[in-house]
N, C-alpha and C positions, 0 to 999 in steps of 0.2 A: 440441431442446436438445443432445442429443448431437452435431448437424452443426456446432453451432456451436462449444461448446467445442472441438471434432475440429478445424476451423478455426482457431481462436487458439492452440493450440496446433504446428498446422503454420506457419503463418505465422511463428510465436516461433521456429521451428526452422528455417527459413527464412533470419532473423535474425541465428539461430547461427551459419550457415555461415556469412554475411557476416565476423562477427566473426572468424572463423575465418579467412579469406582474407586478414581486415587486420593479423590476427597474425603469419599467415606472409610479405607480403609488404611492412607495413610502408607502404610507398606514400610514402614519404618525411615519414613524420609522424616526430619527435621521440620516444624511449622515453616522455620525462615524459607527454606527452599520448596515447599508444594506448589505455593500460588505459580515460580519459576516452572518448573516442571510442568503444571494444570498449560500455562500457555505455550511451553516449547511444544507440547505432544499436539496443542488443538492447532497450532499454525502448519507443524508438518504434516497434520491428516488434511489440511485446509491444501496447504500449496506443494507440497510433492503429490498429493493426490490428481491435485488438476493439471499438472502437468500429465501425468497419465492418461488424465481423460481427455486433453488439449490432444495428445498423440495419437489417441486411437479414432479420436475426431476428422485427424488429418487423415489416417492410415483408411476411413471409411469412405472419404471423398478421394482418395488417390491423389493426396499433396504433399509435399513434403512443407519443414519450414521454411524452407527461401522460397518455395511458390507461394505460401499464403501468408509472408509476414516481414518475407523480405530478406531475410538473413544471408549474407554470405554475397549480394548480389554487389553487384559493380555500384562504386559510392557509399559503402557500409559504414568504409571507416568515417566518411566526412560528414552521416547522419550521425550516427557517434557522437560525433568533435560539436556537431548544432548541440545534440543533446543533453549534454555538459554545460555547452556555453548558456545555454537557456536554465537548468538547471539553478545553476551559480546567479542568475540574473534575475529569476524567479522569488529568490528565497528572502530578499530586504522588504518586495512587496506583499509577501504573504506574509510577514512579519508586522508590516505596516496594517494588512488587514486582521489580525488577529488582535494587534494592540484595539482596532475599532471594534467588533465582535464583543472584546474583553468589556471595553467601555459600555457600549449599549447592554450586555447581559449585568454589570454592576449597577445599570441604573433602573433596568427593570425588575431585580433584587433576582435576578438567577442565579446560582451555581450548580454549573458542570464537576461532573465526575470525569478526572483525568484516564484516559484507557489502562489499562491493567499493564500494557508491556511501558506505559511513563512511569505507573507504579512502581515497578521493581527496578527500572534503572535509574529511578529518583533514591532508593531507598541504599545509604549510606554503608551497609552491613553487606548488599551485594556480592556476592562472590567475584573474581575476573571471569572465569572460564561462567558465570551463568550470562555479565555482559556481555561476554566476545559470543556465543552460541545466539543471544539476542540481535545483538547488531549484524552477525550474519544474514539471521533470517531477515531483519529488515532492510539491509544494503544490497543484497543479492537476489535471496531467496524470493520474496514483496514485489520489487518491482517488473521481476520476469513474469510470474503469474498473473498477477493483480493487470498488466498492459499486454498479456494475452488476453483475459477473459473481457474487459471492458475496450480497449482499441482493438484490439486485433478481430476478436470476435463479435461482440454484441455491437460495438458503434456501426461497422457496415453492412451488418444483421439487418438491422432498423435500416440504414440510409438503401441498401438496395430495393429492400422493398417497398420503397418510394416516400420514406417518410425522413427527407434529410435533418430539419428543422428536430423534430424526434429524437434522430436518433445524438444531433449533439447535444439540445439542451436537457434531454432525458435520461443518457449515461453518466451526462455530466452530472446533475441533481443528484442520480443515485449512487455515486461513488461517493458524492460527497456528506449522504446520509448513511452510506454504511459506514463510515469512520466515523460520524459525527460523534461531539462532546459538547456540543452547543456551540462553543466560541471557534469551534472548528469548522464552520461548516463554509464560511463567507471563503477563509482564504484556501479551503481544499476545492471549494467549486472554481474557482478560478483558476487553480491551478489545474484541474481535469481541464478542462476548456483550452490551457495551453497546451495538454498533453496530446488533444485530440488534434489542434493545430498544425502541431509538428508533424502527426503523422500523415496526415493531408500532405504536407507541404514536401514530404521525404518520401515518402511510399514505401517507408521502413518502418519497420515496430524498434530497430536496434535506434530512433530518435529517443522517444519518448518512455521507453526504458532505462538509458543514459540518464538522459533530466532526470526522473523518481527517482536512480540510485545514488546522484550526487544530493537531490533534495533529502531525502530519508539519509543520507549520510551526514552530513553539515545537521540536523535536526539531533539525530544520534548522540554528535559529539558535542551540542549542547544541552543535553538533556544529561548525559554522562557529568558534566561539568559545568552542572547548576551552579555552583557555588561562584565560581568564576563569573560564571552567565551575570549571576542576578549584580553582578557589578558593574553592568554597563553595556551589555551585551542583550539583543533582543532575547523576549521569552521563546521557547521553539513552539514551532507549531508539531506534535506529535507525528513520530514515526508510522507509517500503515504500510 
């Protein structure tokens, strides 16, 4: 477990430098579009990386994915169908907790810095094809990997080696500090906490992948359509 995350983490850093090379040299991209490219290239070294290393993780202990995550097994489609309806059920109270987040970080005179992929899909001039390449990776791409390495892997990491308590409130904390933006933190821990629920309660990882890609979907399409949004419609909570 250790070689692995050690892995996706190098690999991300890897990533980095690349980004890093296309910052300084540019390469004749357009300012409007580097920041775009700087994040499509660091999330595919992030998460088709870890899939890579999720499979050979498997290929080392002799599992495939239906024996270590569920997929494919009898009742798939109907963790699925929870995953969605939780999803969709999830998203008015994470909304409800971000409008409080919001509150308490205005009166303690804070401001967060919105993530870099709200950046560009807030930003008016956007291309379609650098959205649509965005909301991929966050609709699909996010939530396969992101509920492999945190459910699938690391929560029953912690809990079999006898630290239940650990390994939920402790995956939970840290997913919801690796996305943090400050006003994000209250309603992304909450929603880890239902992610980790689902997969208890289903013994599938296809739950709680369902949920993230309808949440990070509905998130998407108001982040896409601030303008709309800011007329009546909740703020999102960012896409991860």
């Amino acid at each position: 477990m250790f070689r692995l995350f050690l892995g996706v983490i190098a690999t991300y850093c890897f990533g980095s430098i690349i980004v890093s090379l296309i910052y300084k040299f540019k390469f004749g991209l357009p300012d409007s579009m580097r920041g775009a490219v700087d994040l499509i290239v660091s999330l595919i070294f992030l998460q088709a990386a870890a899939l890579i290393w999720v499979t050979l993780f498997l290929r080392e202990n002799r599992l495939t994915w239906k024996q270590g995550f569920g997929f494919g097994r009898v009742g798939s489609w109907f963790a699925v169908g929870i995953g969605i309806l939780a999803g969709m059920l999830i998203l008015p109270i994470t909304q409800e907790l971000m409008l409080i987040s919001d509150w308490a970080m205005t009166h303690l005179h804070l401001h967060p810095v919105a993530q870099t992929v709200v950046q560009e899909l807030q930003k008016p001039e956007a291309p379609p094809l650098q959205r649509t390449l965005l909301g991929l990776l966050a609709v699909f791409a996010a939530p396969v990997v992101e509920e492999t390495l945190f459910r699938g892997l690391l929560y029953p990491t912690i809990k079999q080696a006898g630290f239940p308590r650990l390994a939920f409130w402790g995956t939970s904390i840290f997913f919801a500090l690796l996305h943090n933006t400050g006003v994000t933190f209250l309603p992304l821990l909450f929603f880890a906490m239902v992610l980790i629920l689902l997969y208890e309660s289903t013994d599938n990882l296809l739950a709680p992948i369902a949920a993230h890609s309808v949440f990070n979907f509905a998130n998407f399409l108001l982040l896409v359509f601030q303008e709309q949004a800011s007329r009546g419609l909740p703020s999102p909570v960012p896409v991860h």
